[in-house]
FIVOLUM-202766 format. One line per field, with one value per residue: residue in one letter; x negated, y, z negated of N, C-alpha, C in turn; residue number from 1. Coordinates in steps of 0.02 Angstrom, whole numbers. Layout:
residu <- A | ...;
n_xx <- X | ...;
n_yy <- Y | ...;
n_zz <- Z | ...;
ca_xx <- X | ...;
ca_yy <- Y | ...;
ca_zz <- Z | ...;
c_xx <- X | ...;
c_yy <- Y | ...;
c_zz <- Z | ...;
num <- NUM | ...;
END
This chain:
residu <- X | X | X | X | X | X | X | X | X | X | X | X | X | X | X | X | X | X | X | X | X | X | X | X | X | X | X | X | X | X | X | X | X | X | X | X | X | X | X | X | X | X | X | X | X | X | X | X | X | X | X | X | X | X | X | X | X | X | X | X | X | X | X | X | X | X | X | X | X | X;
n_xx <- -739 | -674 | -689 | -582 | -603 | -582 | -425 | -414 | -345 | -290 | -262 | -133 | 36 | 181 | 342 | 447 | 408 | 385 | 498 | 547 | 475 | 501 | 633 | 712 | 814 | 765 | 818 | 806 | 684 | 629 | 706 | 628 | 499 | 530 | 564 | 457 | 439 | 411 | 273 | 228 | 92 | 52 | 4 | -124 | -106 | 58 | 109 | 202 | 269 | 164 | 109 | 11 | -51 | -79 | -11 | 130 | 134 | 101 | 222 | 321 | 287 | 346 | 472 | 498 | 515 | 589 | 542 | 518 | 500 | 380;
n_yy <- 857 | 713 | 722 | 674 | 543 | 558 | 481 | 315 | 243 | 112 | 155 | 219 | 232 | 213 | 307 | 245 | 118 | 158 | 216 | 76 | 15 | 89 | 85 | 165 | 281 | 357 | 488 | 534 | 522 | 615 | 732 | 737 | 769 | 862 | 964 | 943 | 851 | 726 | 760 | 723 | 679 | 724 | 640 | 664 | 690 | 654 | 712 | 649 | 588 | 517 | 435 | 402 | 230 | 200 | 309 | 279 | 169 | 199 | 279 | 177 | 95 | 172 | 208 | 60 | 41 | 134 | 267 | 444 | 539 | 652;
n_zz <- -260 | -153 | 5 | 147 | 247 | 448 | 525 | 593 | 714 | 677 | 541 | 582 | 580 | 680 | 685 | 696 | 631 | 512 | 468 | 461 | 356 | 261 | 237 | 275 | 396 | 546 | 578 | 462 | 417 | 507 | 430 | 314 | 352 | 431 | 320 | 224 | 142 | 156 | 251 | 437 | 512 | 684 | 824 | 943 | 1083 | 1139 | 1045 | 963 | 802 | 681 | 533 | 385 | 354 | 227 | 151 | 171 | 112 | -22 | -50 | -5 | -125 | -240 | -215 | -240 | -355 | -428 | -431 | -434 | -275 | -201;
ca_xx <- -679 | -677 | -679 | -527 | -614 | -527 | -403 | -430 | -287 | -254 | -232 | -72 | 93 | 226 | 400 | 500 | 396 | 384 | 567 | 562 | 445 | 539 | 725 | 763 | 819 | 739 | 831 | 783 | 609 | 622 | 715 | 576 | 437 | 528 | 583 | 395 | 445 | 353 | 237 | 195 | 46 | 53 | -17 | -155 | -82 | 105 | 147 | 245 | 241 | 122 | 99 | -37 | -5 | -92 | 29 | 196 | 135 | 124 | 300 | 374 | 302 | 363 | 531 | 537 | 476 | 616 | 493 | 541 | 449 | 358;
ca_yy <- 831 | 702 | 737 | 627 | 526 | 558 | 408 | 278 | 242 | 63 | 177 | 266 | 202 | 248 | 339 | 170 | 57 | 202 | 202 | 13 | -21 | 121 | 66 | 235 | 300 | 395 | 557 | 546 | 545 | 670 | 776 | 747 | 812 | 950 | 997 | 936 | 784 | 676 | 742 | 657 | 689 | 736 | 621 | 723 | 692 | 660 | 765 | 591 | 599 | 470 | 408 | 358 | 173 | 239 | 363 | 244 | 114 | 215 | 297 | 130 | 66 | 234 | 182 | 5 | 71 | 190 | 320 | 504 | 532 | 709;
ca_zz <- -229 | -98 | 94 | 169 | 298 | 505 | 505 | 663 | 757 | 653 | 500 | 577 | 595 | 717 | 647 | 689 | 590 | 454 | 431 | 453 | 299 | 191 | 221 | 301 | 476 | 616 | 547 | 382 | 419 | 515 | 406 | 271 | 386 | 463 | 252 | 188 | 100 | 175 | 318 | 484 | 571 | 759 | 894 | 982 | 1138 | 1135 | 970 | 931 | 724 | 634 | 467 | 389 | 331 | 164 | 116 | 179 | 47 | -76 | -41 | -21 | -208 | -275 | -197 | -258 | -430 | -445 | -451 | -366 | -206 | -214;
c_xx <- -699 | -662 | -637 | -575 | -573 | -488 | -406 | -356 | -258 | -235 | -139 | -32 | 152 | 316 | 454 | 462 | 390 | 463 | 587 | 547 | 484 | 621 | 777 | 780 | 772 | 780 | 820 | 717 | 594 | 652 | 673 | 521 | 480 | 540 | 497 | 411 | 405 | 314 | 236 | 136 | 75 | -19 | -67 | -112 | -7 | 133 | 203 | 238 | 227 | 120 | 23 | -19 | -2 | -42 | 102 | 191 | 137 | 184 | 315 | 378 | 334 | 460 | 576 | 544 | 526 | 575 | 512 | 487 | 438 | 401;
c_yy <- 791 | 710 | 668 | 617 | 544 | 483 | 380 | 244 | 145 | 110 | 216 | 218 | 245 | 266 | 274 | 153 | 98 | 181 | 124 | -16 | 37 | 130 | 137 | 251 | 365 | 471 | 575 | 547 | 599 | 739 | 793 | 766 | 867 | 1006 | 992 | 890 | 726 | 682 | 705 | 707 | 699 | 688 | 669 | 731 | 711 | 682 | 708 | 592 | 518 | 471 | 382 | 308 | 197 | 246 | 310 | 193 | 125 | 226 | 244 | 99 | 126 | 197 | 125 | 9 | 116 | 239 | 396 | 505 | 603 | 773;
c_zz <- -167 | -28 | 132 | 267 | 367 | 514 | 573 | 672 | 724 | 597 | 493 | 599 | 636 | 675 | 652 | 628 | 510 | 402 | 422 | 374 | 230 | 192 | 232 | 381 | 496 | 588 | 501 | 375 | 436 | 494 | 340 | 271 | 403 | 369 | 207 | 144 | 98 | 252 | 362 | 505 | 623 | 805 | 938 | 1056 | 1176 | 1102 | 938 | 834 | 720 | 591 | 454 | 346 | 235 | 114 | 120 | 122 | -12 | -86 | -55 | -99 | -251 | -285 | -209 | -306 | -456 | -443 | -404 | -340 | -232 | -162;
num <- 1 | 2 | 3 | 4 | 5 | 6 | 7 | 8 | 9 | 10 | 11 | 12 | 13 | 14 | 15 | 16 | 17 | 18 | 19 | 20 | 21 | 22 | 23 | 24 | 25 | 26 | 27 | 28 | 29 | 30 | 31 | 32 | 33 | 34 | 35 | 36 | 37 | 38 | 39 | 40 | 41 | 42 | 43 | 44 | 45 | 46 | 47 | 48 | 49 | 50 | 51 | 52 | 53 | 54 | 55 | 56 | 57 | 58 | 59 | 60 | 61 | 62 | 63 | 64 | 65 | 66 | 67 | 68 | 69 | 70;
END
C-alpha cells in the first residue's frame, strides 16, 4: 500500500474556495466534515479546515458526473 506523501501548503485549499469550486456553501461543508462526508483537514495553527485540492477535484467530477459522493 502506498504511504500518502505530507501535503505542502499549495496542495490545500481554504473552505471558501472549497465551496466555491463545488457549488456549495460554507454550511454545507461544514456539515459534511462535522457528519464525515467530506473531511477537512485542520490548519496546524489556526484549526481553520483545509482541503486538499486532490480530493475537491475529484468530488467536483463525481458531482458533474452525477456520480454519489462517498
Amino acid at each position: 500500500m502506498a504511504r500518502r506523501r505530507k501535503p505542502e501548503p499549495a496542495d490545500l485549499i481554504t473552505i471558501a474556495e472549497t465551496a466555491k469550486l463545488l457549488g456549495v456553501s460554507l454550511p454545507t461543508l461544514r456539515r459534511w466534515d462535522e457528519n464525515g462526508k467530506f473531511p477537512a483537514r485542520r490548519h496546524p495553527i489556526n484549526s481553520y479546515r483545509m482541503y486538499l485540492r486532490e480530493d475537491v477535484v475529484r468530488l467536483r467530477k463525481q458531482i458533474v458526473n452525477g456520480a454519489r459522493a462517498a
